[in-house]
matplotlib code that plots the C-alpha trace (Angstrom):
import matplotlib.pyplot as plt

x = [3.7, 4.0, 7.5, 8.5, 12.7, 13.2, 16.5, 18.3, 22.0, 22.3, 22.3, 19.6, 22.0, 23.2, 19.8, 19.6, 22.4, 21.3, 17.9, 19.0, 19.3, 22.4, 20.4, 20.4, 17.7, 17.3, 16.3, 13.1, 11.3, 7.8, 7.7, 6.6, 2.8, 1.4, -1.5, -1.2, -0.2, 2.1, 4.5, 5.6, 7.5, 8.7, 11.6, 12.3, 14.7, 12.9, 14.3, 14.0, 14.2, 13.5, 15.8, 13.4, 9.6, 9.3, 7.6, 10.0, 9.7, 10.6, 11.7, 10.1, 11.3, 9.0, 10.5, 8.1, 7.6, 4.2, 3.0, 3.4, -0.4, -0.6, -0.8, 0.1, -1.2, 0.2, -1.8, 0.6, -1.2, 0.5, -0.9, 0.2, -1.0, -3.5, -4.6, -7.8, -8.0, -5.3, -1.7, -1.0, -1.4, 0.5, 0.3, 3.2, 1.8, 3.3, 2.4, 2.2, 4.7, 7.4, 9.8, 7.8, 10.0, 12.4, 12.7, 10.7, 11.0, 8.2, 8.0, 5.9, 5.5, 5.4, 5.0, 5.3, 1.9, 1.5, 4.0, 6.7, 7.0, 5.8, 4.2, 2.9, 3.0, 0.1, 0.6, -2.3, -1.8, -4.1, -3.1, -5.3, -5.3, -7.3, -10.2, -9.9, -8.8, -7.1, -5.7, -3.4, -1.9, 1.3, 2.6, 2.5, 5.6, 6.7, 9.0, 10.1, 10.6, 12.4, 12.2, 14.7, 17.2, 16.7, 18.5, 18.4, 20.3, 20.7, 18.3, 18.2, 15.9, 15.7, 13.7, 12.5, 9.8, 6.2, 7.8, 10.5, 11.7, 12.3, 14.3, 15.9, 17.2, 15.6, 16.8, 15.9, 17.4, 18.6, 15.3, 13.7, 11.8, 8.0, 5.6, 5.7, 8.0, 6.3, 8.7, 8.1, 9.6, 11.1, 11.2, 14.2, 13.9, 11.2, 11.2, 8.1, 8.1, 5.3, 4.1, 5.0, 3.5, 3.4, 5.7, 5.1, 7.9, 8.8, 11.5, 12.9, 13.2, 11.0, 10.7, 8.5, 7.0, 5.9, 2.1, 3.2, 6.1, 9.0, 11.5, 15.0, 17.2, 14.3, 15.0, 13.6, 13.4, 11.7, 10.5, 9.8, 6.0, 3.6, 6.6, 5.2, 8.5, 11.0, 12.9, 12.0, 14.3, 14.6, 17.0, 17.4, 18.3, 18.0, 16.4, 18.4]
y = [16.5, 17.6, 19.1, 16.3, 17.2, 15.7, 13.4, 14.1, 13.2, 10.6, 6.2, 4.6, 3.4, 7.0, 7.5, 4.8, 5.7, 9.0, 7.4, 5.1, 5.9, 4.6, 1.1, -2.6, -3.1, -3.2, -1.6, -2.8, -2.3, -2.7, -4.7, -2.1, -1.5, -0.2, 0.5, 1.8, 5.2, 5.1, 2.6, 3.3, 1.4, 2.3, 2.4, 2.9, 1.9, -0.6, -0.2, 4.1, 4.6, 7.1, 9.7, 12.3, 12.7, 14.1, 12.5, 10.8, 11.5, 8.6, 9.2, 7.1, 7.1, 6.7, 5.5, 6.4, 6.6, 8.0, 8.9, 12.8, 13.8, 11.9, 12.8, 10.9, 10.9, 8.6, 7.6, 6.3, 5.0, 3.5, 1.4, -0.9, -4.5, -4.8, -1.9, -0.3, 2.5, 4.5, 5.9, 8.4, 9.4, 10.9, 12.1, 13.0, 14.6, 14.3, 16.5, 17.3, 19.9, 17.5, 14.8, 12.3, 9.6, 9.8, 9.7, 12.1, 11.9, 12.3, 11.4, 9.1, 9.8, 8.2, 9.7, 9.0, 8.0, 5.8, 3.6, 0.9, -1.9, -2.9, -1.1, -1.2, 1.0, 0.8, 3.0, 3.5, 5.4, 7.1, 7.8, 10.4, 11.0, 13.8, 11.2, 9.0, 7.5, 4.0, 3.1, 0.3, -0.8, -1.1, -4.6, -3.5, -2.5, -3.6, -1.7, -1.5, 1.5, 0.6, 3.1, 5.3, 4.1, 4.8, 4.8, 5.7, 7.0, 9.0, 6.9, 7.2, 6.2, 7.9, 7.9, 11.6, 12.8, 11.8, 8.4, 7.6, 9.9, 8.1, 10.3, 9.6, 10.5, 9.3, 9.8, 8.5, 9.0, 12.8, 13.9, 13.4, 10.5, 10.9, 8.7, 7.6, 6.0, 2.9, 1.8, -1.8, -2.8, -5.8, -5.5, -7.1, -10.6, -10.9, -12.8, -10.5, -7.4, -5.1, -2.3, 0.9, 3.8, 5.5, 9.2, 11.5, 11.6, 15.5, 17.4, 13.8, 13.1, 12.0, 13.0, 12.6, 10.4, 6.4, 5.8, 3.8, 3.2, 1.8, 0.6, 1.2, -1.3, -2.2, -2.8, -0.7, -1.6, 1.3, 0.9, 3.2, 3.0, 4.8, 6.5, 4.7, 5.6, 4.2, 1.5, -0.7, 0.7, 0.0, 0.4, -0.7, 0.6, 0.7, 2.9, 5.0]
z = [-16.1, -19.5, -19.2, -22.7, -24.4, -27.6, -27.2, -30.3, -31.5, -28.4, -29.1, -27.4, -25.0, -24.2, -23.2, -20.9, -19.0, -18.5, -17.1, -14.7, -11.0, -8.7, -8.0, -8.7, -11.5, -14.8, -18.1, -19.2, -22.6, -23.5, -27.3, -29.9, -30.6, -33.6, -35.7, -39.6, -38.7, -35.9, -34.1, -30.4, -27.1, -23.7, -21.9, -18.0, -15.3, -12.9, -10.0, -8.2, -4.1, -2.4, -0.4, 1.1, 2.0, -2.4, -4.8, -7.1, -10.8, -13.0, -16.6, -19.4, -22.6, -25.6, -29.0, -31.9, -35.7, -37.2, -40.0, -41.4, -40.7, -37.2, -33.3, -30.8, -27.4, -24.9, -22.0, -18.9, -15.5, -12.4, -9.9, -7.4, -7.5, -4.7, -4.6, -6.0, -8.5, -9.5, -8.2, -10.7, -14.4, -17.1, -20.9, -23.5, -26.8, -30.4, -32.8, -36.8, -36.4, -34.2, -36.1, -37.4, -35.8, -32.6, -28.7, -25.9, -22.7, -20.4, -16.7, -14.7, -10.4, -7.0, -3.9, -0.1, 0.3, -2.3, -0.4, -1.9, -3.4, -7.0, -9.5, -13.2, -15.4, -17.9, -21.8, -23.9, -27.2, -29.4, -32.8, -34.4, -38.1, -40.3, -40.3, -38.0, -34.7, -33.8, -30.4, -28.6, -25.5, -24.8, -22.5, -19.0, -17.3, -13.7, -11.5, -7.6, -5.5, -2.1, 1.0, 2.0, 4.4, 8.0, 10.6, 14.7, 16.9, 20.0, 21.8, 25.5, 28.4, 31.4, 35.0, 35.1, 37.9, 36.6, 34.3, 31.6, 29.3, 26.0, 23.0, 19.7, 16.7, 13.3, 10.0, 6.2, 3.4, 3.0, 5.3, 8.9, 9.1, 9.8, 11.9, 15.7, 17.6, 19.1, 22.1, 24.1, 27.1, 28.8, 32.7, 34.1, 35.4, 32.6, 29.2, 27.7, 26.0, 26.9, 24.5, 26.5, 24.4, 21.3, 20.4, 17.2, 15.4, 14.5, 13.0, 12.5, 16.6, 19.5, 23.1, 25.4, 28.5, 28.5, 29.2, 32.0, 34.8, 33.8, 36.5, 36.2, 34.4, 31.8, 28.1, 25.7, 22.2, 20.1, 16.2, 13.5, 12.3, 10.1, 7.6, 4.2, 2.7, 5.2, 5.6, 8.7, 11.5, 15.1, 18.3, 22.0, 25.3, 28.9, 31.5, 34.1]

ax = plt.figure().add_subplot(projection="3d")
ax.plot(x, y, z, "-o")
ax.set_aspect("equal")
plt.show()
């Protein structure tokens, strides 16, 4: 995590624009903290999705000035609100032999099991002199990842010897989906939709047989579950 460039020659905006992602959000910008020795604040895109079953690796870009004989070690934790502990962590270095003031940039991660949604990004930095050691927090920073978009297709129902075949196609993002298939059913002549059975998803498709009969003519309606970094996707047939 501590592969850090020094962003020379390039505006602050320049920067940015490199950052960002192809989304809808925003820059966001932590005010500066500071103690005697050094002055720091963070900048990041807020808004990342993903496009495959990878982690996603988030730039952040740290803005500093610190005194000549003065380290800096940044401290970055993410965690999603609600949940207990820790997502990831981080740490970008600064040392007596780099520019005393300037721009690194450092990365942050998120990976399919840690979900979507929100997250915060908490900074700590440490400023360590000859002598001594001071420390301060940064204002926490929010930002969204949304799922990869998924989508179905190919899906097909059909009266085999032994039950109903159910098969389908399911794709997110760039990548296969992961998860299960979970298919209902509606009988015709009837208003309610049973749950029918359960298929692993593999290789980004399902295939295989009901856990119960299924007559001719019923509706199926099958739904993506258990892929923590898909979007919610579902589709609809009929049995022949």
């Amino acid at each position: 995590m501590n592969r850090l460039r020094w962003v020379t020659g390039l505006a602050l905006g320049a920067v940015l624009l490199l950052l960002a992602p192809p989304s809808h959000g925003e820059i966001v910008e932590t005010p500066p903290g500071s103690v005697s020795s050094v002055q720091l604040s963070l900048t990041m895109d807020n808004d990342w999705q993903f496009i495959d079953r990878e982690c996603l690796f988030i730039p952040v870009l740290a803005t500093y000035g610190r005194a000549d004989d003065t380290s800096i070690i940044g401290e970055l934790t993410v965690s999603k609100p609600g949940d207990l502990g820790v997502t990831n962590d981080a740490t970008f270095l600064v040392l007596p032999g780099d520019p005393v003031a300037g721009q690194l940039l450092d990365e942050i991660y998120v990976c399919p099991a840690d979900g979507t949604g929100q997250f915060r990004l908490d900074t700590v930095v440490r400023a360590i002199e000859p002598a001594t050691e001071s420390s301060f927090a940064l204002y926490p920073l929010t930002f969204w990842v949304r799922p990869a978009i998924t989508t179905m297709s190919g899906l097909s129902a059909h009266a085999v010897k032994g039950g109903t075949r159910v098969m389908g196609v399911v794709r997110a993002g760039e990548a296969d989906a992961t998860g299960f298939a979970e298919v209902r059913v509606q009988q015709p002549g009837s208003s309610r939709w049973v749950r029918a059975g359960r298929l692993s998803v593999e290789r980004g498709s399902f295939n295989g047989l009901l856990e119960r009969s299924v007559p001719v003519g019923s509706r199926i309606k099958v739904a993506l579950i258990g892929c923590s970094w898909c979007s919610r996707v579902t589709g609809s047939t009929r049995v022949n």
